[in-house]
C-alpha positions in Angstrom: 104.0 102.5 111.0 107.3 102.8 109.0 108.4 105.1 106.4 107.8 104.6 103.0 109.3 105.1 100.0 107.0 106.7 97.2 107.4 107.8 93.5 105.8 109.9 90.9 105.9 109.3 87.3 105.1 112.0 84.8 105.0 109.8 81.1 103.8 111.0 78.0 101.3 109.1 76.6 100.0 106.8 72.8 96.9 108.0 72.3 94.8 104.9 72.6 97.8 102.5 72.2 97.2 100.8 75.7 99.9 98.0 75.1 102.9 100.6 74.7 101.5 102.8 77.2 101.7 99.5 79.7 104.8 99.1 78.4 106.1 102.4 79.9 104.4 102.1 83.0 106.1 98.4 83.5 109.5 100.1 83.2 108.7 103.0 85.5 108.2 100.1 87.9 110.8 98.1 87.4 112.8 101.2 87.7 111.2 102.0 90.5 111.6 98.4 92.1 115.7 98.9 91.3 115.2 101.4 94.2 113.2 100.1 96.7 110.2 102.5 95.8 107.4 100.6 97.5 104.4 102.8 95.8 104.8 104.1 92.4 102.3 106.7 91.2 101.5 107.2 86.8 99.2 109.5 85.4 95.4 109.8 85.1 94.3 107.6 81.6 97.8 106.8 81.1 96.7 103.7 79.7 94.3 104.7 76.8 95.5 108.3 76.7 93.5 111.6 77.4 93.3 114.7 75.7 91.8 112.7 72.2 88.8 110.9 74.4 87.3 114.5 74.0 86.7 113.6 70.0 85.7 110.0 70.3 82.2 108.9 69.4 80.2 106.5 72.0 81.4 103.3 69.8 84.9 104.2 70.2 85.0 105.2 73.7 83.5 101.7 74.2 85.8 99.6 72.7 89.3 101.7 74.1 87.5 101.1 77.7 87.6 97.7 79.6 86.5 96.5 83.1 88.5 97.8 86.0 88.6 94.5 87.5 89.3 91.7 85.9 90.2 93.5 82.8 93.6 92.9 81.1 95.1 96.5 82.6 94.7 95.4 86.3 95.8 92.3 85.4 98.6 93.6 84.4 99.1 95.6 87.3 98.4 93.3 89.7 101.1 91.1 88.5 103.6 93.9 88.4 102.7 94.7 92.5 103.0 91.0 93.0 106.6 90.5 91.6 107.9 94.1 93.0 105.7 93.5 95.9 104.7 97.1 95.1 101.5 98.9 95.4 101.1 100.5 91.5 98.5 103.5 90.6 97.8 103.9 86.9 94.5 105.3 85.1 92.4 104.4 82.0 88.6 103.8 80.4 86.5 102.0 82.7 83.5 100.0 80.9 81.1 98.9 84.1 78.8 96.1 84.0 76.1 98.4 83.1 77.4 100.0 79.9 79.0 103.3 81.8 82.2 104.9 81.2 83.9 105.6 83.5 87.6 108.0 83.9 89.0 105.7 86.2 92.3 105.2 88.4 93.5 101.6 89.4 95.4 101.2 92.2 96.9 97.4 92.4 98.4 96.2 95.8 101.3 93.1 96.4 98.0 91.1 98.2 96.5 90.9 95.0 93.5 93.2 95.5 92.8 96.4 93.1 90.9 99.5 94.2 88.9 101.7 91.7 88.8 105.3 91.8 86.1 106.8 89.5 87.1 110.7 88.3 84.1 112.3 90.0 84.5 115.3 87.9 84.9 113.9 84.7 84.8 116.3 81.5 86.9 114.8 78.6 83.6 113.5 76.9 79.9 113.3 77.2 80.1 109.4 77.0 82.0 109.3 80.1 80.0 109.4 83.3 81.2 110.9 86.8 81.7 109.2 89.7 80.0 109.9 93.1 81.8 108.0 95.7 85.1 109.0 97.3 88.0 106.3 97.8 90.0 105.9 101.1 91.7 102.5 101.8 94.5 100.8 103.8 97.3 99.1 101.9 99.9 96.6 103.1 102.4 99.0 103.7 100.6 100.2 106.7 99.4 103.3 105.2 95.8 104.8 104.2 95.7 106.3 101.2 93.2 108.5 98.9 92.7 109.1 95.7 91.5 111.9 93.7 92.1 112.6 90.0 92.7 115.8 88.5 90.0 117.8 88.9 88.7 116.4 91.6 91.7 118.0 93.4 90.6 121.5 92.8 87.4 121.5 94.7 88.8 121.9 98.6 85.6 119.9 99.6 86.8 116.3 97.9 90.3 116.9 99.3 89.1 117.8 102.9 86.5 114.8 103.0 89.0 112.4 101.8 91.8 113.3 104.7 88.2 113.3 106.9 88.1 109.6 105.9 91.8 109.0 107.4 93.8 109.3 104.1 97.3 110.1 105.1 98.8 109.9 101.6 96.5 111.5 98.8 97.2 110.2 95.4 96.6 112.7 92.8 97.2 111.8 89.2 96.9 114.7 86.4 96.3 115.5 83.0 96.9 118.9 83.2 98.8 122.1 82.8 99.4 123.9 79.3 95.7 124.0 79.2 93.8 126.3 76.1 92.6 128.6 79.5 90.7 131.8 78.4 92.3 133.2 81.6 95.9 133.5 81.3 96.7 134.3 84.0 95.7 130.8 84.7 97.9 128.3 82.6 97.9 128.9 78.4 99.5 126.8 75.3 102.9 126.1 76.2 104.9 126.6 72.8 105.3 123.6 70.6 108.2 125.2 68.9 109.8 125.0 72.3 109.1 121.4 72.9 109.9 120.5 69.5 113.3 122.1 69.8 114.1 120.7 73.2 117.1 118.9 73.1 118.6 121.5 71.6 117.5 124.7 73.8 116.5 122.6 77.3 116.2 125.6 79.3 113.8 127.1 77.1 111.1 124.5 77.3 111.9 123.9 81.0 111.4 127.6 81.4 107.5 126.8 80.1 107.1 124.1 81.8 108.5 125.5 85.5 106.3 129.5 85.1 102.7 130.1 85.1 101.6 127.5 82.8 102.8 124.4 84.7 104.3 124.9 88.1 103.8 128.4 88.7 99.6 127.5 88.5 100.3 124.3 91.1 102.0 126.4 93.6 99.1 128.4 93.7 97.3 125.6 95.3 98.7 121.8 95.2 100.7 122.8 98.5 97.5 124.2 100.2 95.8 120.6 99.8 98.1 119.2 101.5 99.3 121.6 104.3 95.6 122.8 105.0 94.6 118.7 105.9 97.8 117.1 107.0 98.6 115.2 104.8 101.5 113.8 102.4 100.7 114.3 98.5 101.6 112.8 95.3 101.2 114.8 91.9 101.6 112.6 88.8 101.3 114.1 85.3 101.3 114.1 82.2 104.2 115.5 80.0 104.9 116.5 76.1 102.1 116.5 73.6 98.4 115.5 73.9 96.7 116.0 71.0 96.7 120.1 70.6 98.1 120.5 74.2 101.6 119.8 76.1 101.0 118.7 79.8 103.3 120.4 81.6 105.0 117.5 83.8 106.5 118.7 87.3 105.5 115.1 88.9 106.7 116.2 93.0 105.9 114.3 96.3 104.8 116.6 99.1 104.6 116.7 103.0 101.9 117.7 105.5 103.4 121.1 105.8 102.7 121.8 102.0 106.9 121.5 101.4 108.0 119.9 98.4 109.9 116.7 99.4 111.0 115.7 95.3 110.2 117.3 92.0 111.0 117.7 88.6 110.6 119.9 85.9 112.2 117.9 82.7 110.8 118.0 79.4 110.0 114.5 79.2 109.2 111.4 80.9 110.5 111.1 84.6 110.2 110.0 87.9 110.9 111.7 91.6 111.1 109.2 94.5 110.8 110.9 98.2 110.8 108.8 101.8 107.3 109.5 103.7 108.2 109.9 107.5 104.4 109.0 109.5 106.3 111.0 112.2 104.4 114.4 110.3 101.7 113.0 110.5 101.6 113.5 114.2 102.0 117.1 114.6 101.4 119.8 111.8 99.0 122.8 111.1 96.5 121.1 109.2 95.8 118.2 111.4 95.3 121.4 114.3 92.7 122.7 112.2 90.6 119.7 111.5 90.5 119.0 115.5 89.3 122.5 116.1 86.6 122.4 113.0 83.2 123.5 113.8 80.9 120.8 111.9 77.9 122.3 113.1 78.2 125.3 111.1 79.1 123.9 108.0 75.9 122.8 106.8 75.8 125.6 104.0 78.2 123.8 102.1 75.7 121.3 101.2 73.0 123.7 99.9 72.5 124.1 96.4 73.5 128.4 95.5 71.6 127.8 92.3 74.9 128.6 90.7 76.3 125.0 90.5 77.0 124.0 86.9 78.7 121.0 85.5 82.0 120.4 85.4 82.0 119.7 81.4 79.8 122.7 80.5 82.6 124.9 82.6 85.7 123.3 81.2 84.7 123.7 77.8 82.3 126.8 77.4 85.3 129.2 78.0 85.1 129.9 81.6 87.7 128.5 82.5 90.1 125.0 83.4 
């Protein structure tokens, strides 16, 4: 297997304007292309936008979603892997055959084929469904890849299952960071005042954007995914204004080890590109640890506690992101 060269995008976002948001994406890759990036990674729902879906009735969820294959978005993609010869991630509104909505990533390969991941903990808005299946596939670079979106990252389980089902790259786009949290200690309302005066006073926005709100909250656990399973990572975000929020960017490419291969911490849109080595893949502390697992004991983990509740009612009930 060779190495290969990956990038993150962190992009801000139209609100439900799907053809500039496109736009953007297509010039990430061509940028992208202009340096032999052979995967590009863009946001969760950079297509139709995020943050608003929460305010959207049933009829206008339904017509900003589309069908995830077939539709004009992958499409679109597709055609972009096919002239960069270029495997491209992006995320938007999935309407399935059967009237569901779905928060759903799109990841089109140079071989024409698309793969689907639907957000299995999907909050944003009660006419969007979760998906219950997790998505591990081989591309033509060689490599297998996951993907899990945003939330889905938190919960150790999805993380450790995917690498379980051979993903040696996990793709994890975001909307997230400068979250209304009731815990600050968690993340918080990054100043607007700050982003508005950015090009004036950059390190004062940057400043947000690189401490507890934004980076400070991923180091406390984006590295652990990826050292704790072995595997290489990349973290696409949002950035700048969404709705009453501003995502807190720091796209950045990790390695097995949980180091930090590229990242950035502008206060706008962006890119990071980082060579994967499969060489880490051999050897590393995580990969140790899954061989000397103990499966036998973990059946626990799939017993209800009583205290499960759903990921919407917790996101937005105040206790917490």
């Amino acid at each position: 297997m060779e190495k290969l060269r990956v990038a993150s995008v962190q992009m801000q976002h139209a609100p439900g304007d799907k053809e500039a948001n496109m736009a953007k994406v297509r010039s990430f890759v061509e940028q992208a292309a202009a340096q032999d990036v052979e995967l590009v990674l863009c946001p969760e729902c950079c297509i139709s936008g995020y943050w608003h879906l929460r305010n959207l009735s049933r009829e206008e969820i339904v017509a900003l979603a589309e069908p995830a294959i077939g539709g004009p978005t992958s499409a679109a993609l597709v055609e972009l892997a096919g002239d960069y010869e270029m495997t491209v991630g992006a995320g938007l509104l999935e309407l399935a055959d059967d009237g569901e909505v779905y928060n759903t990533y799109l990841v089109a390969m140079a071989d024409g084929t698309v793969q689907r991941h639907r957000k299995i903990h999907a909050f944003i808005n009660e006419h969007v469904s979760c998906g219950s299946e997790f998505t591990v596939f081989d591309t033509p670079h060689g490599w297998r890849v996951g993907v899990l979106t945003c939330y889905d990252n938190n919960i150790g389980e999805n993380v450790r299952i995917t690498a379980l089902q051979g993903a040696q790259i996990l793709l994890a786009p975001h909307q997230t960071g400068g979250c209304d949290s009731p815990d600050p200690a968690t993340m918080g309302l990054v100043d607007r005042g700050k982003w508005e005066n950015r090009e004036k006073e950059p390190e004062a926005i940057e400043e947000e954007l690189r401490g507890e709100k934004g980076r400070g909250w991923l180091m406390r656990w984006l590295p652990t995914r990826a050292h704790d399973n072995g595997i290489f990572l990349i973290f696409s975000n949002g950035v700048g204004p969404d709705d009453n929020e501003i995502r807190t960017g720091n796209a950045m490419i990790l390695d097995p080890w949980g180091r930090i291969l590229a990242e950035t911490w502008k206060a706008g849109d962006d890119m990071v590109i980082a060579e994967l080595d499969p060489a880490l893949l051999e050897h590393n502390t995580g990969k140790r640890w899954i061989r000397t697992r103990r499966p036998g004991l973990y059946g626990a983990l799939t017993v209800p506690t009583g205290l499960e509740e759903e990921t919407r009612a917790v996101r937005f009930d105040g206790k917490g992101v």
